[in-house]
N, C-alpha and C positions, 0 to 999 in steps of 0.2 A: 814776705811780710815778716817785722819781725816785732818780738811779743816783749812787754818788757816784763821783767822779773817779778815784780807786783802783782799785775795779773797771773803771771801762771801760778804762783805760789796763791793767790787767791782760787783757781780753779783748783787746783791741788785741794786744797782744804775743803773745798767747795766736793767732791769726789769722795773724799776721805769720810766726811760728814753723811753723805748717800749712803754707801758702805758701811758705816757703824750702825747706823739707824736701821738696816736691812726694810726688807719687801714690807709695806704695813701690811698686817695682820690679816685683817678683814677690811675693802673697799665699798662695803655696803654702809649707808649711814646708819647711824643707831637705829632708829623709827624702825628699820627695814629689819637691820638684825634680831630688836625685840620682837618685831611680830614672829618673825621666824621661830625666835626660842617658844613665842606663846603658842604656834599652830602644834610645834613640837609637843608640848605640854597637852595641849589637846588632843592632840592625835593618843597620846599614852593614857588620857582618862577615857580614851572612848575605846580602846584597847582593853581598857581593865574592864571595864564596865560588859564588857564583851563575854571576858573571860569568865565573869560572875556569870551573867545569864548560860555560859555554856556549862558551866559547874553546877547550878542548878537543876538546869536539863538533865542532866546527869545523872543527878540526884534520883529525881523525880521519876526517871525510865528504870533504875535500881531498885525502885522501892516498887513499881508497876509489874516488872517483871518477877520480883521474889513474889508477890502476891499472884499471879499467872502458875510459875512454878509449883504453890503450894495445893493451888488450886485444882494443877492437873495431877497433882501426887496425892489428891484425895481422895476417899474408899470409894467414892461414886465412879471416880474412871481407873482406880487402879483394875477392875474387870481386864478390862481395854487392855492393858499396858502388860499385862504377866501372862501372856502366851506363847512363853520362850522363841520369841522371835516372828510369831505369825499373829497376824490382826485377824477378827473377828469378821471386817468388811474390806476385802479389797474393792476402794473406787476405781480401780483401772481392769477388773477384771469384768468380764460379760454376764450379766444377772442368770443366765442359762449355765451355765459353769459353775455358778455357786455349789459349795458342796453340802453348803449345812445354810437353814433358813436364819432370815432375819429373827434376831429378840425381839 
């Protein structure tokens, strides 16, 4: 078979034209790519929104616990706490073994 000059110089160009244009970009139609960008978008506000609530938490257990801390650093239980290393009640010890009575 054989081709005439015309045509192949038209496929030529035809090839050449493929080739400069390269691979399209994206094969999703816009509708599809916008939603995409907007789930995107969404996905990162519900992420923020996240991270708020967990920065509050935060917060809120920092401020729970210094008042906890202060609470047990107070003259009512420092008794408790300043007996160079030995509590007043051991709960794991046998009431019969106690050495010294409850206060």
């Amino acid at each position: 078979m054989i081709y005439s000059p015309t045509s192949s110089i038209g496929l030529l160009l035809l090839l050449i034209g493929f080739a400069v244009a390269g691979p399209e970009s994206d094969p999703r139609p816009r509708a599809v790519h916008f939603s995409a960008c907007q789930e995107h978008t969404n996905l990162h506000h519900r992420m923020d929104v996240v991270e708020k609530k967990v920065e509050d938490t935060v917060e809120k257990l920092e401020v729970e616990l210094a008042a906890l801390l202060e609470a047990v650093e107070a003259p009512t239980w420092r008794p408790l706490l300043d007996n160079n290393g030995k509590t007043d009640v051991d709960i794991l010890e046998e009431p019969v073994q106690r050495q010294t009575p409850l206060k």
